[in-house]
C-alpha positions in Angstrom: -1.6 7.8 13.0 -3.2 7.4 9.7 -1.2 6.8 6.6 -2.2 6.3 2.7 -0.8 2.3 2.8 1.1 1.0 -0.5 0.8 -2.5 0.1 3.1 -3.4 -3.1 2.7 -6.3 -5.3 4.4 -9.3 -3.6 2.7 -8.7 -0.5 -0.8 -9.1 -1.8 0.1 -12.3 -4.2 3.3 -14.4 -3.2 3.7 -13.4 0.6 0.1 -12.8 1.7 1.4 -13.8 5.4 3.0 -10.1 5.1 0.1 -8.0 4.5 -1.7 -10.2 7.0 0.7 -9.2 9.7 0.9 -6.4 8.9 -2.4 -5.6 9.1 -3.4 -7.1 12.5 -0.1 -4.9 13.7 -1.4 -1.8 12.5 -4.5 -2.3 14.8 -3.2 -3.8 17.6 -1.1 -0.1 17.8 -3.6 1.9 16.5 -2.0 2.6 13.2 -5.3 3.4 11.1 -4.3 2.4 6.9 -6.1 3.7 4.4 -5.4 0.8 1.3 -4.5 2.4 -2.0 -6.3 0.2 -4.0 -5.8 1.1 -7.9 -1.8 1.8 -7.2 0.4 -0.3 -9.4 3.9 -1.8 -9.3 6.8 0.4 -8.7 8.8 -2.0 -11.2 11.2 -3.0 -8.8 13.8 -1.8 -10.7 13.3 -4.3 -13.4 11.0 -1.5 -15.7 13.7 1.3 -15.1 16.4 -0.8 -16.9 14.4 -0.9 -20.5 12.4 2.5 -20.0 13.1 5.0 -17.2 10.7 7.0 -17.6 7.8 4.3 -17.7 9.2 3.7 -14.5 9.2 6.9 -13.2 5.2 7.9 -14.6 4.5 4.4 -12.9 5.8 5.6 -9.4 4.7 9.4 -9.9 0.9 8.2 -10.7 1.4 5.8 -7.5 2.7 9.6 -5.7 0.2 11.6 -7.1 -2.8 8.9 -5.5 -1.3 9.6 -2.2 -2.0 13.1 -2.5 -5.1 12.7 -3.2 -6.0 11.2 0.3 -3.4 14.1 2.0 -2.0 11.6 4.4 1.6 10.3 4.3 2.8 7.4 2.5 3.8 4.0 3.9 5.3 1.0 1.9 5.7 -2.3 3.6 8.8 -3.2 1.0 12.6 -2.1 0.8 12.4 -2.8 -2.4 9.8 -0.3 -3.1 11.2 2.3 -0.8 14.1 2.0 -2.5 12.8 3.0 -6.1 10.5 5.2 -4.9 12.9 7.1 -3.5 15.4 7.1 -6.1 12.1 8.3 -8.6 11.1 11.1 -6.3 14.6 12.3 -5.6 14.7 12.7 -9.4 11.5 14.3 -10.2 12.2 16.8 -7.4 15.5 17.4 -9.0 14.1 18.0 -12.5 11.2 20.2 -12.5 10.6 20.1 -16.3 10.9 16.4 -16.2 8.2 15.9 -13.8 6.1 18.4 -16.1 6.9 16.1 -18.6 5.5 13.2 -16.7 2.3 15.1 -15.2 1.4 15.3 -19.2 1.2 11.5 -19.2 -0.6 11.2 -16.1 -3.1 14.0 -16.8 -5.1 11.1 -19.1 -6.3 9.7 -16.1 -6.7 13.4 -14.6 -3.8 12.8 -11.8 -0.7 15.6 -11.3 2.4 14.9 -8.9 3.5 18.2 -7.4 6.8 16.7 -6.2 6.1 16.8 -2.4 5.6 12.9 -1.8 7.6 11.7 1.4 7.7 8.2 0.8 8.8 5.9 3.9 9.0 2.5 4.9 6.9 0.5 7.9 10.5 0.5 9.5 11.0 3.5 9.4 7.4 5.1 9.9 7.6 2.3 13.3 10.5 4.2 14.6 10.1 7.5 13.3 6.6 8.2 14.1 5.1 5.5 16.4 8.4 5.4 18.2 10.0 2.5 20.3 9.2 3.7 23.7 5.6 2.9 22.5 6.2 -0.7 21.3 8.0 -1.6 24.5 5.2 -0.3 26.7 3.2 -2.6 24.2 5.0 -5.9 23.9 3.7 -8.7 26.4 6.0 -11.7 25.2 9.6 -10.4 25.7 11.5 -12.5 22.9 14.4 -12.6 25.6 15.2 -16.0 25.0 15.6 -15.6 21.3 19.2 -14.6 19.0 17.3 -12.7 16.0 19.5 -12.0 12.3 18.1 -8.9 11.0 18.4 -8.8 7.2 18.1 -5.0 5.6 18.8 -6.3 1.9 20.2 -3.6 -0.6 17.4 -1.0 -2.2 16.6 0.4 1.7 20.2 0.7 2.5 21.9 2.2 -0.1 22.6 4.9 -1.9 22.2 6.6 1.5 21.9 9.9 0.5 18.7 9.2 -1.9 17.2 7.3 1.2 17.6 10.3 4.2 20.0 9.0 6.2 21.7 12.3 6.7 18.2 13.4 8.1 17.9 10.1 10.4 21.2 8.5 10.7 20.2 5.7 12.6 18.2 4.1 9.6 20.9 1.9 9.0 20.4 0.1 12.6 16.5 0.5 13.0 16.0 -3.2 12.1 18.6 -3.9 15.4 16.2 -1.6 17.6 13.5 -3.1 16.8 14.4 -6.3 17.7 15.8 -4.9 21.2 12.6 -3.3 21.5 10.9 -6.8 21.2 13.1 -8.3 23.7 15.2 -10.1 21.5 19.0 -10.0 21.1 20.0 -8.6 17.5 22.5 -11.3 15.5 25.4 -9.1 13.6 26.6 -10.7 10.5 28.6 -9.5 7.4 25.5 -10.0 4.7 22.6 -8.2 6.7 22.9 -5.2 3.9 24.0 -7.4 0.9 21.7 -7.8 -2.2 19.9 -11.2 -1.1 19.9 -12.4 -5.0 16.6 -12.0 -5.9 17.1 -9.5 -8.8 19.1 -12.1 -10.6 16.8 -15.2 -10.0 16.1 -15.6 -13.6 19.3 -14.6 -15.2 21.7 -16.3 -12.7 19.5 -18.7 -11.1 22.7 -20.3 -9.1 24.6 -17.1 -8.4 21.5 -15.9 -7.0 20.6 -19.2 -4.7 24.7 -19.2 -3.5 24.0 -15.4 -2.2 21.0 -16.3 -0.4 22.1 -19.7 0.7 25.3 -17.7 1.8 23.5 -14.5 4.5 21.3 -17.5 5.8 24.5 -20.3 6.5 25.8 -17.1 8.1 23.6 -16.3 10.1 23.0 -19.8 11.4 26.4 -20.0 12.2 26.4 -16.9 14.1 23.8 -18.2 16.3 20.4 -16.8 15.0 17.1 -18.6 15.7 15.5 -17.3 12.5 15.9 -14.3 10.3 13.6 -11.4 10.3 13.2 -8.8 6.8 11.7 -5.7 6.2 11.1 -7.2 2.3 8.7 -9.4 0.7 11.2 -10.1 -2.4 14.4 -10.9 0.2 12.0 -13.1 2.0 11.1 -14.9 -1.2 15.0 -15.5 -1.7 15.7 -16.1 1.7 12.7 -18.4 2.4 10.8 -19.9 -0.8 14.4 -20.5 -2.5 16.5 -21.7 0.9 15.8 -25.6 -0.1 17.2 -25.1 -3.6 20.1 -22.6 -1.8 20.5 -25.9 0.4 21.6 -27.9 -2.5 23.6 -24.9 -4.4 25.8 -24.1 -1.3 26.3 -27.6 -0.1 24.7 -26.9 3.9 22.3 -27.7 5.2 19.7 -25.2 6.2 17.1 -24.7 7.8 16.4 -21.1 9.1 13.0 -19.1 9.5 12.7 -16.2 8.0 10.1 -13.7 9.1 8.8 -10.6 7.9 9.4 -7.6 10.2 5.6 -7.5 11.3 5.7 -10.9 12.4 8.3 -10.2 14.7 6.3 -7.4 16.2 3.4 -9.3 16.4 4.7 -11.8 18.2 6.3 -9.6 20.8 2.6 -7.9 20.8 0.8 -11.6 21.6 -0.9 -11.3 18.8 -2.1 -15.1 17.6 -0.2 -17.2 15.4 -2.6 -17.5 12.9 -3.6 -13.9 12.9 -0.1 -13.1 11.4 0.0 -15.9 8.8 2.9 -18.0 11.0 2.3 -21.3 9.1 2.3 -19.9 4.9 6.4 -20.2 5.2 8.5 -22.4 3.3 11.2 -23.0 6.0 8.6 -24.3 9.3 8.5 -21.6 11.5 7.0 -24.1 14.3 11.0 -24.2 16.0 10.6 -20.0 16.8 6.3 -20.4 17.8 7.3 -22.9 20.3 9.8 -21.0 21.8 7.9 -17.9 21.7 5.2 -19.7 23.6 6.8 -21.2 26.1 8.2 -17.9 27.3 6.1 -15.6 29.7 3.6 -13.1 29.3 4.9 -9.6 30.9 
């Protein structure tokens, strides 16, 4: 399996812990990456609001670099996936609009033909690698441990722009996984909800009660830590969960990990390797747990 890797911003500046894990998952399972470099920002949605189609030349250039390798192309961020996919499925749509936006990108001699799949780690985990193949791989069963899966918005909805008619079962892949690494899945009622992020500088408190919110859930329903498939919901969920503390009135104190530090935990890989101690909220609770269970 060799993919043309979008690492996104976030995961190479504020959650460095994520590409770490990441990485050192990818070659435990023999996922071989090939790092796009010179890719920039999909805007996040942010760009799209003052200038759509900055936006969308921004995401076809970061399409058009994918093609150039002619493997498939992995994101690491729900976030990302999400605009990506809403920017392909409209460039597909509009074949004189994506002429329009090969013009701007011919400058720096790049064309998008329009036949980008763009998908997820999640996703590409489940899809491709498949979860028969992480179980035969995991050698710490988490089967002592109650884990709350957070999806956040931009990979779960609109469902349509995201293929979910093509693989229905994208909207429980983060519960599979964690079955798949021994662990019991947590439902809660804000697992798909926007975590706040998008609104941390306009609504600073609106945006902290949300977070503060899925993560006194999820405590309350039992979970041992949280685990996301995004660097910006982690960044809500774990960077801001002191201030979301003192905004929602509860204590908390709940780890949040990204998705491959979950799998590499399951895997055995070392702590360090996967960037355990870079959180916010102490992830020492979960790594002493972990390690006191057996080895398979």
């Amino acid at each position: 399996m060799k993919y043309a890797f979008f690492p996104g911003c976030v995961s190479r500046g504020a959650c460095p812990e994520l590409m770490q894990s990441l990485t050192a998952v990818a070659d435990h399972i023999g996922m071989e990456l090939e790092l796009m470099e010179t890719a920039s920002c999909t805007g996040a949605g942010v760009i799209s609001e003052r200038n759509q189609k900055l936006a969308d030349a921004l995401n076809a250039r970061n399409f058009a670099l994918a093609e150039q390798t002619g493997l498939p192309l992995m994101n690491i961020c729900s976030t990302c996936q999400g605009v990506m996919s809403g920017v392909n499925e409209r460039l597909k749509a509009r074949p004189e609009y994506l002429a329009e936006i090969n013009e701007m990108l011919a400058e720096e001699g790049l064309s998008y033909s329009g036949k980008a799949d763009p998908r997820n780690f999640m996703w590409v985990l489940v899809e491709d690698f498949g979860l028969d193949n992480l179980r035969k791989l995991v050698k710490r069963p988490l089967s002592e441990l109650n884990v709350a899966p957070f999806y956040g918005c931009y990979i779960s909805r609109p469902t349509d722009v995201l293929g979910y008619h093509d693989f229905p079962q994208r909207g429980v892949y983060l519960e599979m996984i964690i079955e798949a690494c021994g662990a019991t899945p947590v439902d809660y009622s804000g697992k798909k909800k926007c975590c706040g992020f998008p609104i941390i500088t306009m609504n600073r408190e609106n945006s902290l009660t949300m977070a503060g919110n899925h993560v006194g859930e999820a405590t309350e329903k039992g979970a041992d830590f949280m685990v996301t498939p995004c660097p910006l919901c982690h960044l809500n969920l774990d960077a801001q969960q002191p201030d979301a503390a003192r905004v929602v009135k509860t204590p908390l104190n709940l780890p949040i990990l990204h998705l491959s530090q979950l799998i590499g935990m399951a895997l055995g890989i070392d702590d360090a390797a996967l960037g355990l101690n870079r959180h916010v909220v102490s992830t020492n609770p979960v790594r002493e747990r972990v390690h006191a269970l057996p080895l398979a």
